[in-house]
N, C-alpha and C positions, 0 to 999 in steps of 0.2 A: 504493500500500500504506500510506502515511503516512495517508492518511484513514479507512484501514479500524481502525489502532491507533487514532486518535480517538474512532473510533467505538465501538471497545471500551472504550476508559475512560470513554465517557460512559455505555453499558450498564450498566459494574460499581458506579458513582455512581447510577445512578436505581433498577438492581435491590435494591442494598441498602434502600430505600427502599417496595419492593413487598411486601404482605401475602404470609406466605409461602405458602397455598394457593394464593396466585395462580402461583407458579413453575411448577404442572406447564403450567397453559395456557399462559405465556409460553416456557418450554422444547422444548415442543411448536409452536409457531407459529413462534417461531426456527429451531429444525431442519429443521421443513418448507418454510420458505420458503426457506432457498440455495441449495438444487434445485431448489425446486419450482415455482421463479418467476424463475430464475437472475439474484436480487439477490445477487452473490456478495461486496456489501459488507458484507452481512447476517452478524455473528462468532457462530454456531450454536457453536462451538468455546466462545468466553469463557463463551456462554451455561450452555454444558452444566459448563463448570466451576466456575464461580459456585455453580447450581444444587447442585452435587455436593457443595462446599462449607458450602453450607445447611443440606444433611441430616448432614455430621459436627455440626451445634449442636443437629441435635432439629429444626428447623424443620419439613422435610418428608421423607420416606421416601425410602430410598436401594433399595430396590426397583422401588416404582413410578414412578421418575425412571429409572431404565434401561431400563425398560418403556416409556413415555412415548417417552424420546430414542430406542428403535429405531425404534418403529412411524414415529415423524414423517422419520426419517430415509429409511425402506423407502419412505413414502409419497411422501415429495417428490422420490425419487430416480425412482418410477416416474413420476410427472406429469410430471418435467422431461425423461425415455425421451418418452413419447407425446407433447409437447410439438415435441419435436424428431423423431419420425417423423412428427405432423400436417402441420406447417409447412414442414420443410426447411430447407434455403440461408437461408428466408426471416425466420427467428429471428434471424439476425446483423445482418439490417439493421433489428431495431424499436429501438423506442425502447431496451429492456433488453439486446438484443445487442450494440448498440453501446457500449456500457458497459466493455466488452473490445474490447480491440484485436484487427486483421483477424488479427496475428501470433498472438496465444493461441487464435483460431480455429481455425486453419491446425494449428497444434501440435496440439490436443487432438483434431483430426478424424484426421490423423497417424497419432498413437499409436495412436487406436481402430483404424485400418485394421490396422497394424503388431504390434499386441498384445493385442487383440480384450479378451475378457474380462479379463485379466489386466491390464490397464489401467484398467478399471471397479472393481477393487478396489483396485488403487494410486491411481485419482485419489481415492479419499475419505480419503487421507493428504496429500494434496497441496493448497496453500490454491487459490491461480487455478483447478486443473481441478475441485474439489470442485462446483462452484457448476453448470458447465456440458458435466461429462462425461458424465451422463447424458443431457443434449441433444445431444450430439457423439457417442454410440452410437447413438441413435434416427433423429439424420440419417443414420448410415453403412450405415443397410441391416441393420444386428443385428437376430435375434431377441429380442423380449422374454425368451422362453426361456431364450436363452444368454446374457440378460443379466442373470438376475433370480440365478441360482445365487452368481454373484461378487458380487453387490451385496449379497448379504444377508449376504456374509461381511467385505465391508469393512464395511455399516453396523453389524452389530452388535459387532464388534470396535473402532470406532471410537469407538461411544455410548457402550459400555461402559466403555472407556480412557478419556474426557472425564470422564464422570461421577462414574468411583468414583477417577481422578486429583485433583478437586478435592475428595471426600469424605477422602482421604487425609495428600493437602497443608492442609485447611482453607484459611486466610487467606491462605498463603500458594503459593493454586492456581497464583497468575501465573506461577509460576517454570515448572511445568510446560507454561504456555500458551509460553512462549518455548522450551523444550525439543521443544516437536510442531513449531512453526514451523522449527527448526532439524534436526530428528529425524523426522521425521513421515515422511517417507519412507522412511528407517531400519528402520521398525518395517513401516510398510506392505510393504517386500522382504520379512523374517523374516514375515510372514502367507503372500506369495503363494510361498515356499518350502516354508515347511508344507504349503500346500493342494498344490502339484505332488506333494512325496513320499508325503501321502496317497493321491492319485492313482495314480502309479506303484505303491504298494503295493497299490494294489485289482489293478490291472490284471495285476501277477505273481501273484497271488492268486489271481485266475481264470486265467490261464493254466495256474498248477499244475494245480487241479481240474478246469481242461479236460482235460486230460492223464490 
């Protein structure tokens, strides 16, 4: 993990340096690639608050940066699903699999079994399973179907929070970066509580009306 923070302050040193058009395609390339290619050292997190940061000075639009960071996020989360349904087992031993230990394997294949969807939405609060729990649902035998419902409500909950988190804090986004790193989970339970009570509320819903 010590390399992955390196790896973020050398992003938030070169990004400041990047013409600010360039952000939506760097924003977008970052997001999609931590799924989408499960280089989970890859910080889409710092990216997307930098970025967000940007557009509180006028640089670039704090619309279509949330726009931007969902679709890449929806995208790479589905390549790293079909990724992990093409290949199998056989993901953990390439080159990028082993990047992760057998142990975060074991774990995140786990949960999937243990917590199906509900886990596909908490891993995009989570730093290690963000990267390769979309590949750990597509190995386990999930439906795209049943995996695309929760995914679309972590990624867009999540882009959105990065984004307009660092649009908020300005300069001083990092604070926030180290509040997900420590909270990120936190938040991610309060979403997949909402979506259950929603649930249950449809379900007594239609049972009244059945009635």
């Amino acid at each position: 993990m010590a390399n992955v923070a390196v790896i973020g302050q050398f992003l938030e040193k070169w990004l400041a340096r990047v013409p600010p058009p360039s952000l939506y395609v760097i924003a977008f390339i970052m997001t999609f690639a931590e799924t989408g290619t499960l280089l989970f050292f890859i910080p889409g997190e710092v990216t997307l608050l930098f970025v967000g940061a940007a557009a509180a000075q006028g640089d670039v639009k704090l619309v279509w940066l949330i726009a931007v960071a969902i679709v890449a996020a929806l995208l790479g989360d589905a390549t790293g699903f079909h990724l992990g349904q093409r290949f199998g087992p056989r993901l953990k031993s390439s080159w990028v699999g082993r990047r992760l230990s057998a142990e975060s394997w074991s774990r995140a294949e786990r949960l999937v079994v243990e917590r199906k969807g509900l886990i596909v939405l908490m891993g995009r609060w989570i730093g290690f399973l963000r990267a390769i729990m979309p590949a750990s649902a597509g190995m386990s035998g999930m439906k795209f179907a049943q995996f695309l419902p929760y995914d679309i409500v972590g990624a867009v909950s999540w882009a959105t929070t990065c984004v307009v988190g660092g649009y908020l804090l300005g300069e001083n986004f990092s604070k926030l970066e180290s509040w997900l790193g420590r909270g990120g989970s936190l938040v991610g339970a309060l979403i997949v509580i909402g979506v259950l009570a929603r649930l249950i509320m449809k379900k007594r819903s239609e049972k009244v009306t059945g009635d």
